[in-house]
N, C-alpha and C positions, 0 to 999 in steps of 0.2 A: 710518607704515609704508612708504608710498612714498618716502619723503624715506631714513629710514634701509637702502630697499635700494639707492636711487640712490649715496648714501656708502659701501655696502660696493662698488660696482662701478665708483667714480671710480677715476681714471688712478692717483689715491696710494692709495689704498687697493691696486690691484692690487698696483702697484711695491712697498708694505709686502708684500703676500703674496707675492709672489717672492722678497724678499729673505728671509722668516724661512723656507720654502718652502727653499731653496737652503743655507740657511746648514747648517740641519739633514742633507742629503747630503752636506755638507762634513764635519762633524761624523763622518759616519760612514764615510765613504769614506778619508778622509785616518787613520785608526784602523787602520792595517794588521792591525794583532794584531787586531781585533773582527773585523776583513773574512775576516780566515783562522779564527777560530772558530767565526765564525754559520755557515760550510760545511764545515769540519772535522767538529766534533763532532756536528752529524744526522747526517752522512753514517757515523762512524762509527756510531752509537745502530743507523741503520739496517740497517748490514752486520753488527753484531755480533748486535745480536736479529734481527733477521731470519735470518739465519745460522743462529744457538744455535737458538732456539726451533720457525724453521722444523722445523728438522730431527728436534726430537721432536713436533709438531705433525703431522707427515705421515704418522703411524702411526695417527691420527686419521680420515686419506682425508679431508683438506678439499676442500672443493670449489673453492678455489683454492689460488696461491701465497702463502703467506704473508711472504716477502718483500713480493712486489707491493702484497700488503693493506696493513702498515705502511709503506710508501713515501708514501704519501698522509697518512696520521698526522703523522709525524716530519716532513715539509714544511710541515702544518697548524700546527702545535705551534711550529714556527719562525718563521716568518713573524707568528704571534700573541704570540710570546716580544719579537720582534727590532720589534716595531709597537707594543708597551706599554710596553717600556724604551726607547725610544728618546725616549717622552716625559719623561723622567728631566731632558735635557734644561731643560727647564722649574725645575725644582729647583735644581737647578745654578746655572740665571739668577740666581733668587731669593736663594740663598744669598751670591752675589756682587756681589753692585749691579745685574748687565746688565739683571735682566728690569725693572728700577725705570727703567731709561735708555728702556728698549721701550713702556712705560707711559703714560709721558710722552708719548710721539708721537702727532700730528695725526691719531692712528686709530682705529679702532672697535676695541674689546679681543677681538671677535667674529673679527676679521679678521688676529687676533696667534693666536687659538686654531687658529682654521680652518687658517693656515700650518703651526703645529707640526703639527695633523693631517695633512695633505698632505706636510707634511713623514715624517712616520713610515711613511706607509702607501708611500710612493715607495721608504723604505729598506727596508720588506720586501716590495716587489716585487723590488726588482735583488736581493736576498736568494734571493726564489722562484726569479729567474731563473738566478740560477748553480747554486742546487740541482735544475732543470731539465738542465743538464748530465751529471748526474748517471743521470738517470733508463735510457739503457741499459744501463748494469751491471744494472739490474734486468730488464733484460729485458722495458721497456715502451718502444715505439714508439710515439709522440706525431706526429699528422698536424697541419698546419699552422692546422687549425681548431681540432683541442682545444688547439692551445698560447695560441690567440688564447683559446678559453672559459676555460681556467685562470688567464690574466693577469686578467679580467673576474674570478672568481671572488675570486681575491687581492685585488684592488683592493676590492671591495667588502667581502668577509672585514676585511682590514684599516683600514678606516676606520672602520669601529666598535669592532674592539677597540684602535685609536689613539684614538679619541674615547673610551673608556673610561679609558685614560691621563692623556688630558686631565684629564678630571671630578675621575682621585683626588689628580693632583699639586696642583688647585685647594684641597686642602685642606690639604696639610701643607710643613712648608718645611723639613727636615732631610732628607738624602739615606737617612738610618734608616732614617725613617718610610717613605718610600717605597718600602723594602725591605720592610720587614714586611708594609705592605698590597699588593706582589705576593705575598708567600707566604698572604697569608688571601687573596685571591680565585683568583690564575692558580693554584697549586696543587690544590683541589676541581675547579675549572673544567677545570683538563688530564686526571685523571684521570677524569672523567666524560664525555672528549669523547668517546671512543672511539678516541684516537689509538693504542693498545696493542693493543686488544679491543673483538671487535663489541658494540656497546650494547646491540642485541638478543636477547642471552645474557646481558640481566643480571636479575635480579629485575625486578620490575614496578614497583615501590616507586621503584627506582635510574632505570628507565628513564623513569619522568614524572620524576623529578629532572633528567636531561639533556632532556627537553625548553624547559628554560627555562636551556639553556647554549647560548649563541651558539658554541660555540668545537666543540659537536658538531652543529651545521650546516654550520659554515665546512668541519669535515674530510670530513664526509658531503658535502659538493659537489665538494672537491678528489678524495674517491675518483668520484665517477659522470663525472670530466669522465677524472681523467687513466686510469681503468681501463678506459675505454669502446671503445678499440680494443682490448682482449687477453680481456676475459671480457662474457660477456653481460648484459642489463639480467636479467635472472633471476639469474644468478651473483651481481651485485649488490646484488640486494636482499635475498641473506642475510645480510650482515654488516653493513649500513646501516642505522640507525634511521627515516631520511625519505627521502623521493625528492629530485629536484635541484628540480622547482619548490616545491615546497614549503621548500627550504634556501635558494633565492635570495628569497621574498618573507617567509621569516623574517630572514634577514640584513638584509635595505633597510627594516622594521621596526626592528629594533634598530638598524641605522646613524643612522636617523633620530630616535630618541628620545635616543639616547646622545649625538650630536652636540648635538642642542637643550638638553640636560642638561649637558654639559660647556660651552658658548658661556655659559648661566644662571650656571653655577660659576664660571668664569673673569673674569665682570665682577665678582665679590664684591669 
């Protein structure tokens, strides 16, 4: 045990983790057309429903804005979309020779997983963060501290549904396949997050359902951090299924199983 953590933390081991770490923000940086859609099209999901819906919604007397409420959704949703496909990746390698050249190397296959994860979860941060840009149109002011909690939140948010990624690319080696098994998991898992509609207005049935979906944690912490200067923790906790400590030691739970689950998969 000792031995195998001193080898994931030797000088080559690092240098393999930066490089596969790196490659992966090249990958999606150098994609102009991805980089202008991962912010386009929230951005528009957000203005158009929030817009539309608000607007018959308020006839309702919500106790907030419903813009504001989906803002946090539709960030949540992206950054989860843009941290699971990005391990596709992986596939890709596989189908072409690379990831068999990456294999071969002097490295622990722990330490090839962990990159791509770090790799994913960094591209949907700089993701979160241009969709942060965003965020006065809606008419939320973000102080220097909730920007730091929200980068936190996303980091952790995303490293386990990157390590989720992980896990399912370990299994299949056509780029299909790996279409299909995001539309059986992230599809259920998006519309049960709550990124649309509060979870707490749903049947009782639905809402233990979303308790055992990470992706309605991840969004329930993105609203309590980024709503926290415009409406109150009362305000909050009508439309929220959990509170934020309870979203953050759910999330470092699932990050942590998920990761140890996808390293297991990955050595196959």
């Amino acid at each position: 045990m000792a031995t195998n953590t001193a080898n994931f933390f030797s000088s080559k081991s690092l240098r393999a983790l930066y490089v596969i770490w790196y490659r992966e923000i090249l990958l999606y940086w150098r994609n102009k057309i991805k980089v202008f859609t991962s912010i386009f099209l929230p951005v528009l999901i957000a203005v158009a429903f929030g817009t539309g819906l608000g607007s018959i919604l308020e006839f309702r007397h919500l106790p907030y804005n419903f813009s504001q409420f989906l803002y946090p959704g539709i960030l949540g949703l992206s950054i989860s979309v843009m941290s699971i496909t990005s391990t596709l990746s992986i596939v890709w390698d596989r189908e072409y020779g690379f990831l068999r050249e990456i294999l071969v190397a002097p490295v622990s296959r722990s330490v090839i997983a962990w990159g791509k994860i770090l790799g994913a979860s960094t591209v949907a941060l700089i993701e979160g963060i241009l969709l942060l840009f965003t965020a006065p149109y809606f008419n939320l002011v973000l102080s220097p501290l909730q920007i730091g909690e929200i980068f936190l939140v996303i980091i952790i948010f995303t490293l386990g549904v990157a390590g989720l990624g992980v896990f399912l690319t370990s299994f299949v080696s056509r780029t299909e396949s790996f279409s299909l098994l995001l539309q059986l998991f992230i599809a259920p898992m998006s519309f049960l997050s709550g990124g649309f509609f509060p979870l707490n207005s749903l049947p009782l049935w639905l809402q233990n359902l979303a308790r055992f979906n990470p992706l309605a944690y991840g969004i329930d912490a993105l609203r309590w951090t980024i709503l926290s200067g415009n409406l109150s923790a009362s305000q909050i906790s009508t439309f929220t299924l959990h509170s934020l400590p309870s979203c953050i030691i759910a999330l470092l739970i699932f990050d942590f199983i998920i990761i140890l689950l996808a390293f297991r998969a990955f050595k196959k």
